[in-house]
DOTI-107098 format. One record per atom (N, C-alpha, C, CB): residue in one letter; z, y, x. Coordinates in steps of 0.001 Angstrom, whole numbers, plus 500000, padded with zeros to 6 digits. Each point is the difference from the previous one (the first is absolute). Glycine has a CB too. Example, Ala and Ser with C-alpha at 12.3 -4.5 7.8 and 13.67 -1.06 7.14 Angstrom:
BEGIN
A507800494310513190;A500000501190499110;A500000501200500900;A501246498827498108;S498034502223501542;S500060501190500820;S500730501090499230;S497855499372501184;
This chain:
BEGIN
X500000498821500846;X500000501179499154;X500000501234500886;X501218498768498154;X498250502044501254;X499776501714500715;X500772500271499565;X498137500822500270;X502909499584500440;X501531500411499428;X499694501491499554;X501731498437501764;X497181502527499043;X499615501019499964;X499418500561498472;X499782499383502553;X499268500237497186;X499091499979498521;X500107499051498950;X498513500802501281;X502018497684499019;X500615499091499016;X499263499366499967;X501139500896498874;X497358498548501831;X499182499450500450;X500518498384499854;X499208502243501417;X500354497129498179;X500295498176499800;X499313499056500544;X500538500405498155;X498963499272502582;X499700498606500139;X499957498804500472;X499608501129499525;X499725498008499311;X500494498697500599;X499383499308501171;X500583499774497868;X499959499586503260;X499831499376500882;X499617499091499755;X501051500825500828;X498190497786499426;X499340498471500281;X500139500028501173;X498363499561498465;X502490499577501750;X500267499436501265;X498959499786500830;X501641499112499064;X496967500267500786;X498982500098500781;X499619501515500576;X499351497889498679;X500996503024500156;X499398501443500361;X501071500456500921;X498686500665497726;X502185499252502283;X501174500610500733;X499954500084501140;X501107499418498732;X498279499801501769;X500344500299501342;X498849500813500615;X501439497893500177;X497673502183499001;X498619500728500940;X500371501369499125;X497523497803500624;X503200502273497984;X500031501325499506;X501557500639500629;X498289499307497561;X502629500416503192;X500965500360500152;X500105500780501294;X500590498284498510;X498485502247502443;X499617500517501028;X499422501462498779;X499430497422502312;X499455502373497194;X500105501160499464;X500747500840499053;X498531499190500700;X502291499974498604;X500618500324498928;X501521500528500849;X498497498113497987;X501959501150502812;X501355500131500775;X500847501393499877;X498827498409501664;X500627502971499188;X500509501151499739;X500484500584498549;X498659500111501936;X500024499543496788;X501002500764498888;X500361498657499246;X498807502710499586;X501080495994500427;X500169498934498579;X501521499875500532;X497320498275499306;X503370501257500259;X501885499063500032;X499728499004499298;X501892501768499857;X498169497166500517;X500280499007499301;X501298499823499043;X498641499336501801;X501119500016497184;X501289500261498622;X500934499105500474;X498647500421497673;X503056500019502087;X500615498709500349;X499918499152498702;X501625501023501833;X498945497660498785;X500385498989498937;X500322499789499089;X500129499756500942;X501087500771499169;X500456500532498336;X499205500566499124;X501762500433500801;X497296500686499555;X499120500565499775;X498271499590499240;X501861500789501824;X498180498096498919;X498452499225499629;X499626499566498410;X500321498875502461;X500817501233497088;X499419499429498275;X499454501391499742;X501996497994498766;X498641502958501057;X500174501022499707;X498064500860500394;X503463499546500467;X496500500096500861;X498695500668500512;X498870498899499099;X500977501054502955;X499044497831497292;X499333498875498718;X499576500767498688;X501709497986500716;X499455502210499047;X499929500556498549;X499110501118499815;X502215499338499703;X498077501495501210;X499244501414500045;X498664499582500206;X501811501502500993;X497757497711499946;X498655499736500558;X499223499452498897;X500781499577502325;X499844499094496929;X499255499482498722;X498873499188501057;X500388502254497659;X498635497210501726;X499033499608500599;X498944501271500952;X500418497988497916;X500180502994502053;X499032501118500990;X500084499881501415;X500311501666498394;X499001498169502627;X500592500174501604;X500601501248500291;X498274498638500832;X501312502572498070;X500706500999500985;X500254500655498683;X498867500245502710;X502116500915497576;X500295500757498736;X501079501196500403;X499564497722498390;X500821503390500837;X500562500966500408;X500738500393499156;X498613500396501245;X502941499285499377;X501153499962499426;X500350501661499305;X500686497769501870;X499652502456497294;X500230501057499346;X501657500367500749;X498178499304497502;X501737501674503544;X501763499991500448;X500637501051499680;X499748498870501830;X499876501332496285;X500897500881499706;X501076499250499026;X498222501980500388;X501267496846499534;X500414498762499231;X501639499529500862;X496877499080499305;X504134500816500007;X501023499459500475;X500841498461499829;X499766502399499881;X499583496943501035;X500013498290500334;X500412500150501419;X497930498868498416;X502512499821501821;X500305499652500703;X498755499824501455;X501869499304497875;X497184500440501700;X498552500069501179;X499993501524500131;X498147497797499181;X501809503416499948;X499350500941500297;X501754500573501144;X497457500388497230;X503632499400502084;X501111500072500971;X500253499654500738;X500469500240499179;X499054498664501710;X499993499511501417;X498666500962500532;X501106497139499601;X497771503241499621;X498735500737501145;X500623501058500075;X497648499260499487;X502838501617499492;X500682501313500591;X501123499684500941;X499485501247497901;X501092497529502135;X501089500447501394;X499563499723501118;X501808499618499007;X497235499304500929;X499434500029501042;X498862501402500615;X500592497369499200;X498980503295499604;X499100500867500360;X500958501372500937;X498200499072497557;X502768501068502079;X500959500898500544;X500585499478501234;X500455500809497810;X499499498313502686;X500882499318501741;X497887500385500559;X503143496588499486;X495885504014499769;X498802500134501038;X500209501156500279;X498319498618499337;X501551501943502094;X500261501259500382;X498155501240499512;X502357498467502511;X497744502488496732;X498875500769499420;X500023500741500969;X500010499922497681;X500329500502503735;X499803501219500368;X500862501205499530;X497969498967500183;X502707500742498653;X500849500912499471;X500623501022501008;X500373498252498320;X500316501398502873;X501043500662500709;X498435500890500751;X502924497902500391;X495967501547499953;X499297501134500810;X499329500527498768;X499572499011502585;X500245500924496335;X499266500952499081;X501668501200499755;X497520497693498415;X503441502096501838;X501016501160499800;X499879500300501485;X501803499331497859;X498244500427502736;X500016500667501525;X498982500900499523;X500593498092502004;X498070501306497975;X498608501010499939;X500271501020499009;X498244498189500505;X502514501708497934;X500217500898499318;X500699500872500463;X499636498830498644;X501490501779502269;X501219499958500493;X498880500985500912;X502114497490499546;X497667501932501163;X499061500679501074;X499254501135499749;X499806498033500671;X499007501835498295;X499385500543498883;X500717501320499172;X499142497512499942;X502083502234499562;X500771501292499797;X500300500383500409;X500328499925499202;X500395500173502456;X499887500574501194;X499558500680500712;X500381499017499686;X498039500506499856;X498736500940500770;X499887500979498394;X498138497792502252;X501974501623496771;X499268501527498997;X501265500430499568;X497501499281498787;X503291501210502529;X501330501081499377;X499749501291500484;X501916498342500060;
């Protein structure tokens, strides 16, 4: 799952391993507990896009995980910070 956009999909073990080099940086794999749950959402589709304004238990593990990813946040306030500095 794209913890980022809510992005879903399902893996086949045959595909996995040649799709997991590209996919690696944004997909997380779902935990365990977790897997009925992504099933459910998926239905028979390979891929699908989780609605994460929805409050479950899948869309509440991608937002916590989406928050331990560092955005740049601390240098977009530096740069802001900076920015009001220069137009004082």
């Amino acid at each position: 799952m794209d913890c980022g956009t809510g992005e879903l999909i399902k893996l086949y073990p045959d595909l996995a391993n040649s799709l997991k080099q590209e996919l690696n940086p944004r997909f997380t794999p779902v935990p365990d507990e977790l897997r009925a749950d992504a099933e459910a959402e998926l239905g028979d589709q390979d891929r699908v896009m989780v609605d994460m304004e929805q409050d479950t238990p899948l869309t509440r593990w991608a937002k916590s995980q989406n928050k331990r990813v560092d955005h740049g946040r601390k240098a977009r306030q530096q740069m802001a910070k900076a920015s009001r500095r220069r137009n004082r």
